[in-house]
Phi, psi and omega in degrees: 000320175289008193263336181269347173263337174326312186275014176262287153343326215256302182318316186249031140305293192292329189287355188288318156328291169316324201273314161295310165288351167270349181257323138348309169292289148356270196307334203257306179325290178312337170299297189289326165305338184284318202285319191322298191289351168305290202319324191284350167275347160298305194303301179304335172298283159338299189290317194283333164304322174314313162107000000 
């Protein structure tokens, strides 16, 4: 019986991992996603300065 909750335990130790580096992943995409669109309102600025 201790064997099974140890692998139980040990199961949401790791989905807890995951869940924490998947939430991680997230937060740094929406980051990178916020820089695209700066840069990319750089460009359009730039082209409308341009004439």
């Amino acid at each position: 019986m201790m064997w099974i909750l140890l692998a139980a335990g040990l199961c949401l130790a790791g989905l807890a991992v995951l869940g924490v580096a998947g939430a991680r992943v997230v937060v740094a995409a929406r980051a990178l996603n916020r820089q695209i669109a700066h840069v990319n309102q750089q460009f359009r600025v730039k082209e409308d300065a341009k004439g």
